[in-house]
N, C-alpha and C positions, 0 to 999 in steps of 0.2 A: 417638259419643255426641252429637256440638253440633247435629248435624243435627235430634235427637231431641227438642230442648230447644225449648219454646214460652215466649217474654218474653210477657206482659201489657204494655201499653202503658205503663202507671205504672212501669215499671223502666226505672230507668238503665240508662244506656250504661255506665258505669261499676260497676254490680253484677252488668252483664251479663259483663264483662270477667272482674270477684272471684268471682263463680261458674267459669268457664270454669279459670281459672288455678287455683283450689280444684279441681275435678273432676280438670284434670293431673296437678297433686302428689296428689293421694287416688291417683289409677291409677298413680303412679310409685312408692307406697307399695308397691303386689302387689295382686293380683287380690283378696287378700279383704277388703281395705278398702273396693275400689271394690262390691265385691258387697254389703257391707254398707250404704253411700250407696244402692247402688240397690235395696237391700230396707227402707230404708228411706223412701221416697219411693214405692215399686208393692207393698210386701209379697210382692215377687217375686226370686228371687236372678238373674234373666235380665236385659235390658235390655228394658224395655217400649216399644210403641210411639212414645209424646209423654208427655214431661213437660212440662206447663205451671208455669212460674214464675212467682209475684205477689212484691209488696213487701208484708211484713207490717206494720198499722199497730202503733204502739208507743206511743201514748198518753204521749208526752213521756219516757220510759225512754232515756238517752243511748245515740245510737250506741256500736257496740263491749261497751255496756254484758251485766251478764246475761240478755239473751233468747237465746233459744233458735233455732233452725229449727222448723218445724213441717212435720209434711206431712199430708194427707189421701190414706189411699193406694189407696181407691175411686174418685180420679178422677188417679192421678198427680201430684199436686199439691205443689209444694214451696214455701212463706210462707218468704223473708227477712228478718230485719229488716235496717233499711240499713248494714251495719257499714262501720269507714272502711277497710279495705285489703284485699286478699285473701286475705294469712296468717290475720287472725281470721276469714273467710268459712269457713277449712278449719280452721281450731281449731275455729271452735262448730258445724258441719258433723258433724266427726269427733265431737265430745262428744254431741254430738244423737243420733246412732247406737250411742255405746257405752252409751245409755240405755233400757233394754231393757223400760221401763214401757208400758204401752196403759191410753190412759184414752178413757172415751164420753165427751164434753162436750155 
């Protein structure tokens, strides 16, 4: 999977990290948490080509705080906000996917 993973230049070293360690414990969960992570970031239950990663901005909402993940998943796309450690990176990860809404914006 890390191979697969494209950072945006505006992402930390350190989000880069809180991702990475969030994706291990999701896959050390069992296969269908990680299937669910990556269906929801490609709308596909396979592993997609490249996932590019951006930093979501957050308009002053404190890290850690309730944002969400986002993804756009016509282009692989997965928005962080900056959370501070990698356990909340895989708490709001995991919460973000067990959220089964589709909205157009």
């Amino acid at each position: 999977v890390w191979e697969r993973i494209e950072f945006h230049a505006d992402v930390p070293h350190r989000t880069r990290e809180a991702l990475q360690h969030a994706l291990s414990r999701i896959a050390a969960g069992g296969d269908a948490k990680l299937r669910d992570v990556l269906e929801f970031i490609s709308d596909a239950r396979g592993l997609p080509d490249r996932i590019k990663v951006t930093l979501m901005c957050v308009d002053g909402a404190p890290a850690g705080g309730p944002r969400l993940p986002r993804s756009h998943t016509c282009f692989c796309k997965l928005e962080l906000p900056p959370y501070d450690t990698p356990e909340q990176v895989c708490e709001k990860l995991l919460l973000a996917t067990s959220e089964k809404s589709f909205a157009l914006v």
